[in-house]
C-alpha positions as a Markdown table, in Angstrom:
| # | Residue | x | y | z |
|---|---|---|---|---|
| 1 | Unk | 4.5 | 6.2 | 26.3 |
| 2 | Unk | 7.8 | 7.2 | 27.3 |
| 3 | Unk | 9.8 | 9.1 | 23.9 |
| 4 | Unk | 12.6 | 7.2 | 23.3 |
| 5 | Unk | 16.0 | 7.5 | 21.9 |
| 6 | Unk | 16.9 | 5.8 | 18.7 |
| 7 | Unk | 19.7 | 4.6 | 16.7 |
| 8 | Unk | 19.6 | 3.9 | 13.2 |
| 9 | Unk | 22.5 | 2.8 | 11.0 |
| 10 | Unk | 21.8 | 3.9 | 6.9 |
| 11 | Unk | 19.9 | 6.6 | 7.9 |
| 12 | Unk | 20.5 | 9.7 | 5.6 |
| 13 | Unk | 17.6 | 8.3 | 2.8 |
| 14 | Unk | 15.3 | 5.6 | 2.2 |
| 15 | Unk | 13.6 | 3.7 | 4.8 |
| 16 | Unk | 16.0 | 4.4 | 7.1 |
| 17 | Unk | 15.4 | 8.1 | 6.8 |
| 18 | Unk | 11.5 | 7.3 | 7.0 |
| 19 | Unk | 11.8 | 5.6 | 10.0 |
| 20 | Unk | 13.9 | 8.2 | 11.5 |
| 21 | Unk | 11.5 | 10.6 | 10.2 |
| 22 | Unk | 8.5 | 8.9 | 11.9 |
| 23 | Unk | 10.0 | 8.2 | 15.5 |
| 24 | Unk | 11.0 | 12.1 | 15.7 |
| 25 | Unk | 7.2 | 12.8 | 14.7 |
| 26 | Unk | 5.9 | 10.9 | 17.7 |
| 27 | Unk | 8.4 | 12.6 | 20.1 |
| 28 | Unk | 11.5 | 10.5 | 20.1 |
| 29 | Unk | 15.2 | 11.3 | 19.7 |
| 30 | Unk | 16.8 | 10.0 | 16.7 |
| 31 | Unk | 20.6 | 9.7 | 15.7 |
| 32 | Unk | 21.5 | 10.0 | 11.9 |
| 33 | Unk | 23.7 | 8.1 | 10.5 |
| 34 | Unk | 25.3 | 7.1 | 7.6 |
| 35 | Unk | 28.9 | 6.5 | 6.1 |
| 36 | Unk | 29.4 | 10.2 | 4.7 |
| 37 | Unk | 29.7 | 13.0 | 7.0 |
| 38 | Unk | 28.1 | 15.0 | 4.3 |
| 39 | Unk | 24.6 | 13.0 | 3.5 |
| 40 | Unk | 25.0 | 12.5 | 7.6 |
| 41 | Unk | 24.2 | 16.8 | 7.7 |
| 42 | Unk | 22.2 | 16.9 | 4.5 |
| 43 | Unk | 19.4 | 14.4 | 6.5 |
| 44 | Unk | 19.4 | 16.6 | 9.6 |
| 45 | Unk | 19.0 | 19.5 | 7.7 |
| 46 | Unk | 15.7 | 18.0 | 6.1 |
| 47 | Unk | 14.7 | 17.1 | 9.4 |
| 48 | Unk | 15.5 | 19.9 | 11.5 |
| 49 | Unk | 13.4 | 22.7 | 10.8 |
| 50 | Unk | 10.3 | 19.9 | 11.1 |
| 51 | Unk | 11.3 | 19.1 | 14.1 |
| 52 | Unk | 14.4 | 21.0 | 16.0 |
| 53 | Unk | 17.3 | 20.3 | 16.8 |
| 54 | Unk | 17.4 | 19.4 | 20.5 |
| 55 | Unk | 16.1 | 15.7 | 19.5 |
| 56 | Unk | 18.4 | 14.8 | 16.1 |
| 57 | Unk | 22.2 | 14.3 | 15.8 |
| 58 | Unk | 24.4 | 12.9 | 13.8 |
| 59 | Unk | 27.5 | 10.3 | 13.4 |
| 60 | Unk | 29.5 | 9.4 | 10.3 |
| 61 | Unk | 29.8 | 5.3 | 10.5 |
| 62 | Unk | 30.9 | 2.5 | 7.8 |
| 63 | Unk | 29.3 | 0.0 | 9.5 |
| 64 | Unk | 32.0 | -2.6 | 7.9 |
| 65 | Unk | 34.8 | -1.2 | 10.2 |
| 66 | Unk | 33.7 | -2.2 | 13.9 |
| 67 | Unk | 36.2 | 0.4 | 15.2 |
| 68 | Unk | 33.3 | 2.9 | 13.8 |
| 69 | Unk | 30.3 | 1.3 | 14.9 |
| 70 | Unk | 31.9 | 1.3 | 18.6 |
| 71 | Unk | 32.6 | 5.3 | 17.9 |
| 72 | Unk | 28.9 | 5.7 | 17.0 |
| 73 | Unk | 27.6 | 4.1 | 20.0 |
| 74 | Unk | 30.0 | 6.0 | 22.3 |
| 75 | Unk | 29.0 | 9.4 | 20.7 |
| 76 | Unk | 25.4 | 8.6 | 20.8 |
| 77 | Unk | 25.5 | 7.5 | 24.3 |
| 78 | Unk | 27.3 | 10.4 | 25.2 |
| 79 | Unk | 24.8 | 12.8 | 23.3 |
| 80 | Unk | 21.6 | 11.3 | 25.1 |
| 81 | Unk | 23.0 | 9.7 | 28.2 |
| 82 | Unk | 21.0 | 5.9 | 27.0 |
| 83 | Unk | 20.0 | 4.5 | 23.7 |
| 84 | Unk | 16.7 | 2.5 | 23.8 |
| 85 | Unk | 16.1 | 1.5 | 20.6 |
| 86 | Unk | 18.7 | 0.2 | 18.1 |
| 87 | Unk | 18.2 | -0.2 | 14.3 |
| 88 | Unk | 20.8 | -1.9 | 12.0 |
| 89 | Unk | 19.1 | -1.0 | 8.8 |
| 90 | Unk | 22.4 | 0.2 | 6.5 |
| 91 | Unk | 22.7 | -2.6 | 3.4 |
| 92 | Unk | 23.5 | -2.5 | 0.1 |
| 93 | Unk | 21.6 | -4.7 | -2.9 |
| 94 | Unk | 23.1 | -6.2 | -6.0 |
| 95 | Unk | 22.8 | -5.9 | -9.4 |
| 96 | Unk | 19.8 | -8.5 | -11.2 |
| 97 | Unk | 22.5 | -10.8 | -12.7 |
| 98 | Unk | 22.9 | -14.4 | -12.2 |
| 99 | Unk | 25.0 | -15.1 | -9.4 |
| 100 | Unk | 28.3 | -16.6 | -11.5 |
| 101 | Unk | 27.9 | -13.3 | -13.1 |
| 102 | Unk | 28.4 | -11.2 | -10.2 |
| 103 | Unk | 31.9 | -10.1 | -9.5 |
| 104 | Unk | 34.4 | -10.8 | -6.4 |
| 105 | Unk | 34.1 | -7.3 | -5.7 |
| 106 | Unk | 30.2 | -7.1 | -5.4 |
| 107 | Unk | 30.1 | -10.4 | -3.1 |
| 108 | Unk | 32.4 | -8.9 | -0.9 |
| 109 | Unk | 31.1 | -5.6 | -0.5 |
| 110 | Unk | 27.5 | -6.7 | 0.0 |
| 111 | Unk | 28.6 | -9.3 | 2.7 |
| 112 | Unk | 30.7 | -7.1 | 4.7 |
| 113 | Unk | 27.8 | -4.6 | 4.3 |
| 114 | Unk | 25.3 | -6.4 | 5.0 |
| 115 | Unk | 26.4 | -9.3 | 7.2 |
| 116 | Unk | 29.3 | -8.2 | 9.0 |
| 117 | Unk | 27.8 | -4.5 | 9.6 |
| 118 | Unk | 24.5 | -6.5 | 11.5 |
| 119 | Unk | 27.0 | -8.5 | 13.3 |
| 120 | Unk | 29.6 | -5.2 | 14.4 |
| 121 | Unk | 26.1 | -3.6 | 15.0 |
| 122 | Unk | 24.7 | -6.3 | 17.2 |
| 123 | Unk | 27.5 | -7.2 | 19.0 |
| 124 | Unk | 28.1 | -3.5 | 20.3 |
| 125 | Unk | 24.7 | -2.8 | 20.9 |
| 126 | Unk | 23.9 | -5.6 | 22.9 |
| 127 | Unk | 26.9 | -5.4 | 24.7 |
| 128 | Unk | 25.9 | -1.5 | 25.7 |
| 129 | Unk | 22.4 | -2.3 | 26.6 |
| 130 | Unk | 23.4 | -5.3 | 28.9 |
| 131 | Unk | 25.7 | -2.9 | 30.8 |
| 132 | Unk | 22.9 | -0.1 | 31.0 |
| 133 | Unk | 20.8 | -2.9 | 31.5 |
| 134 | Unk | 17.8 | -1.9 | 29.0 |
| 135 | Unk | 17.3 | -1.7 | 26.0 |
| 136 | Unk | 15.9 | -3.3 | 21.8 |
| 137 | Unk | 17.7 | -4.3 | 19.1 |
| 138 | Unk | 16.4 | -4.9 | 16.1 |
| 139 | Unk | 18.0 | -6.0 | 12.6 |
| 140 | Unk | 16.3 | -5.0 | 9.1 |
| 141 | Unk | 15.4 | -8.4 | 7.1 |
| 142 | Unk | 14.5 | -8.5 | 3.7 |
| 143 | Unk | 14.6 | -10.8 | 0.5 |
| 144 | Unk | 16.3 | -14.1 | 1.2 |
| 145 | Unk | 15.1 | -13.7 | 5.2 |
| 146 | Unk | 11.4 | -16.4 | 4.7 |
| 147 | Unk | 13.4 | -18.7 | 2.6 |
| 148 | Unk | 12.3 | -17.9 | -0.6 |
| 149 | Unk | 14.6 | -18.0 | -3.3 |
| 150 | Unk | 14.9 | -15.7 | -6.3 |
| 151 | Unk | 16.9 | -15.8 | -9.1 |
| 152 | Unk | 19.5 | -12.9 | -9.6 |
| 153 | Unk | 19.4 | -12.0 | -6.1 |
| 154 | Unk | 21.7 | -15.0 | -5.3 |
| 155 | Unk | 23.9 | -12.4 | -3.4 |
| 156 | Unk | 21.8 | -10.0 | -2.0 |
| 157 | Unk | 19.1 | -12.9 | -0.4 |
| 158 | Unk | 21.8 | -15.0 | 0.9 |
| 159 | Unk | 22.8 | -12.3 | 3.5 |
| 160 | Unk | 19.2 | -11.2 | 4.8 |
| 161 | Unk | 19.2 | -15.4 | 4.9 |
| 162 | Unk | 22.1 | -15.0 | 6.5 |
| 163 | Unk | 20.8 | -12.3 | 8.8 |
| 164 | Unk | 18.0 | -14.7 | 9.9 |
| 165 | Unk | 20.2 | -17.2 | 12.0 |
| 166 | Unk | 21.8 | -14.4 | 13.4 |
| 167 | Unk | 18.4 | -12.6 | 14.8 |
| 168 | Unk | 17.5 | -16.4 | 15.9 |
| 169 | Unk | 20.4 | -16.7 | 17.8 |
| 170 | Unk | 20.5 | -13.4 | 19.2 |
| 171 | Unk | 16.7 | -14.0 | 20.0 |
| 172 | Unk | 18.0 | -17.1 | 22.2 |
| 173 | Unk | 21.0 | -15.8 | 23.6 |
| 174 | Unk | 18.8 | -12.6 | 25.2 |
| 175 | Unk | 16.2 | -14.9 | 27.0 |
| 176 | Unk | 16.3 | -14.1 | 30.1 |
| 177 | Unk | 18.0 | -11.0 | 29.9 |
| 178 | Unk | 17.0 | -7.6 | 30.1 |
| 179 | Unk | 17.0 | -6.5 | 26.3 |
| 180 | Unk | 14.8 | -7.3 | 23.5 |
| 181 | Unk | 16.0 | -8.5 | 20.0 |
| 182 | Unk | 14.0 | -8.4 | 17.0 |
| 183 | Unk | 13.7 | -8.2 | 13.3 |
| 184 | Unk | 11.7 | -6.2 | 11.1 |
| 185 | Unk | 10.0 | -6.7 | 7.9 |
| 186 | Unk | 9.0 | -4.2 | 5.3 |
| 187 | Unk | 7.9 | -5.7 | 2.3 |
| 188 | Unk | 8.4 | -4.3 | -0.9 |
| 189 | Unk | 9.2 | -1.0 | -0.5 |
| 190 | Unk | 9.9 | 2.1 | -3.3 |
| 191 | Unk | 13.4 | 3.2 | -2.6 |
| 192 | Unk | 16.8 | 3.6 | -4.5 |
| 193 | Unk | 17.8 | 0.2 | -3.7 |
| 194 | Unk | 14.5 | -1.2 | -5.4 |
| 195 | Unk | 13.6 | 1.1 | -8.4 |
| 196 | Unk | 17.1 | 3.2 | -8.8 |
| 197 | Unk | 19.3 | 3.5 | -11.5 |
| 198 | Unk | 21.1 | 0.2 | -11.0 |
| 199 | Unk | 17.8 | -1.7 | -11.0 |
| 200 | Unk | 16.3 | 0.0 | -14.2 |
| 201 | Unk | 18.9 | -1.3 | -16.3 |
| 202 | Unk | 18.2 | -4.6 | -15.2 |
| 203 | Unk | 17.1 | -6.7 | -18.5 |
| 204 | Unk | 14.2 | -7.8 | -16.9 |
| 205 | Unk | 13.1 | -4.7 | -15.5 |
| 206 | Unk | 9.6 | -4.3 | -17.5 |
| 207 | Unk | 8.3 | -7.4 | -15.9 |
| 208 | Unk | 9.5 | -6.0 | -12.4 |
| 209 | Unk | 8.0 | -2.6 | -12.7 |
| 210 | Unk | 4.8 | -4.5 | -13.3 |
| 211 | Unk | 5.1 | -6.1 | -9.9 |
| 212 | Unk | 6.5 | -3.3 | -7.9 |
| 213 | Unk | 3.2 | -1.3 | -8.9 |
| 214 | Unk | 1.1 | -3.0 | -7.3 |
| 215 | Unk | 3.2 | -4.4 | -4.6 |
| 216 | Unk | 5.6 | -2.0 | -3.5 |
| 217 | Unk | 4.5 | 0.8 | -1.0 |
| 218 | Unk | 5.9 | 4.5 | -0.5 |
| 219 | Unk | 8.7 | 4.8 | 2.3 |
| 220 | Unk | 6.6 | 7.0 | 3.9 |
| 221 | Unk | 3.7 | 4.8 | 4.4 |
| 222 | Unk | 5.9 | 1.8 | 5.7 |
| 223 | Unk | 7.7 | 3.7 | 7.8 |
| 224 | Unk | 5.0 | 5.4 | 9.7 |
| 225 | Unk | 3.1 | 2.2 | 10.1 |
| 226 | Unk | 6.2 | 0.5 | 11.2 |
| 227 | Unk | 7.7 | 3.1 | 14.2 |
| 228 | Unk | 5.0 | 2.2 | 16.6 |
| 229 | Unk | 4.7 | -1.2 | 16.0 |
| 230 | Unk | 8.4 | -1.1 | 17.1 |
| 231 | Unk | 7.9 | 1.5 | 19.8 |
| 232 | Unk | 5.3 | -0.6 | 21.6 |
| 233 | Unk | 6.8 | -4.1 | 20.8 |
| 234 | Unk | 7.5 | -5.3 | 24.5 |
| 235 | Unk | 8.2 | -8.9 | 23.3 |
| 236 | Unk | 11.7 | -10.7 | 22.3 |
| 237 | Unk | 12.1 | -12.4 | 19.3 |
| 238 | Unk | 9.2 | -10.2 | 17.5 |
| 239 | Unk | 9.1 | -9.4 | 13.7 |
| 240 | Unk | 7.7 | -6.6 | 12.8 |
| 241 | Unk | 5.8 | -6.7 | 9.4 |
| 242 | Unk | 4.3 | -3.7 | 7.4 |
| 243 | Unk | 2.2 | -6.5 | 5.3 |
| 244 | Unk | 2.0 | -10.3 | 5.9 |
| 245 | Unk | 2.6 | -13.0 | 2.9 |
| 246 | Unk | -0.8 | -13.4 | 3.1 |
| 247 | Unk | -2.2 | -9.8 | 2.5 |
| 248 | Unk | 0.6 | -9.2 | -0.8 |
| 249 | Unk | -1.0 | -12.5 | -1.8 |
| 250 | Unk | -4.2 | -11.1 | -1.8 |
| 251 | Unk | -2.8 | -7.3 | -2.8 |
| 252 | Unk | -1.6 | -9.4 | -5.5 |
| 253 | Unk | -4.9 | -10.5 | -7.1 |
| 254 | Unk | -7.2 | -8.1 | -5.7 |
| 255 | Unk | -5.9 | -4.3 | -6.5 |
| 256 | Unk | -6.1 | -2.7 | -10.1 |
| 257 | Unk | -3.3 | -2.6 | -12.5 |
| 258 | Unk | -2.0 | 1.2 | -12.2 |
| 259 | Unk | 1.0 | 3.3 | -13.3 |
| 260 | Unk | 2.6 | 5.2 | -10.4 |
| 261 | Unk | 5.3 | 7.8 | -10.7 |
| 262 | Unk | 8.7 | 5.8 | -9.5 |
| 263 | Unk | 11.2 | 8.3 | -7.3 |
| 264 | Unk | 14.1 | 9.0 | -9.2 |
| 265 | Unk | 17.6 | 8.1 | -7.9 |
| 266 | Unk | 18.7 | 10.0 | -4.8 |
| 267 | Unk | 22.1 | 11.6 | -6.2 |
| 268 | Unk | 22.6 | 12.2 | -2.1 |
């Protein structure tokens, strides 16, 4: 299979970082990136001496300005000469209140985030890959994207809802065409956004610590099960799952109460 070069917005920890981690362990070129310059060179120096430096760079982007997202494309596609693969994975979560609890300042940030920053993201992507006429797309979903509804995550699940019509339409809008969109899926996953700081003074975190041992997975597993699913995906419209409804059902019931060590917080 031909190495390809990849993109990935929110990259400098978490399953960003994974993924980034696993595509430059299979061969690929990966650019890092991030809204601070500074986590932006922390990741590649983690990466680097794993894997070199001829295959990773780096861009600072906040995704919520489209001026920057246009910048990263640009300097990525000047680094590499093409971009294959692009990722918009940066989002932020909100806290586990009830949604008239949740302030004007959260909403915003966590729609401009995680709405707007898949749309800016989309929009130039697609638009570069048309002109270089190859080239995938593919959004991060998450809570909120099947149509379950959770209380407390009134905010957070009506973006990646949100970010479901978008993939749709992008999904109907490419047929035809010479780039792939597609969405991908993985599951409950251990990261700051899930078991940080923010979520542990939740009141009903007890009851979720439960769940997540024996649901969530380690970044490190999803991600490396999740890179070549994406890598050989050929079709549009695909999601890419780590674990199906079904098989969490099943995890659910089937594997052994346990206490794992959670990650602490990444201060990055």
């Amino acid at each position: 299979m031909e190495n390809k070069v990849i993109v990935i917005t929110g990259s400098t920890r978490g399953i960003g970082f994974g993924l980034a981690d696993s595509f430059l362990a299979s061969g690929n070129a990966v650019v890092i990136s991030g809204r601070k310059p500074e986590a932006v060179e922390r990741a590649m120096a983690q990466l680097a001496p794993r894997y070199g430096v001829e295959r990773i760079y780096g861009h600072a982007c906040d995704v919520t300005d489209c001026a920057q997202v246009q910048a990263l494309w640009d300097a990525a596609k000047d680094h590499f000469g093409r971009i294959d693969i692009w990722i918009n994975n940066a989002g932020i979560s909100s806290p586990r209140l009830d949604f008239c609890e949740q302030s004007p300042e959260i909403c915003e940030a966590v729609v401009r985030t995680n709405i707007l920053g898949a749309m800016y993201g989309s929009q130039i992507a697609l638009a570069g890959m048309l002109a270089q006429g190859f080239g995938a797309l593919y959004n991060m979903e998450g809570l909120g994207s099947d149509g379950r509804v959770f209380p407390k995550m009134g905010v957070y699940g009506t973006s990646k809802a949100a970010l479901r019509f978008l993939d749709d339409t992008l999904v109907q809008e490419m047929k035809g065409k010479p780039v792939l969109v597609g969405s991908i899926r993985p599951g409950m996953v251990l990261t700051d956004m899930l078991v940080g700081e923010e979520a542990r003074k939740s009141a009903d975190w007890e009851s979720n610590q439960r769940v997540f041992n024996i649901l969530a997975e380690r970044v490190e597993l999803v991600t490396s099960t999740l890179a070549p699913r994406i890598l050989a995906n050929r079709v549009n419209g695909a999601r890419i799952s780590y674990i199906s409804g079904g098989k969490a059902f099943i995890r659910f019931f089937t594997v052994p109460f346990k206490m794992m060590s959670l990650p602490r917080k990444n201060k990055e």
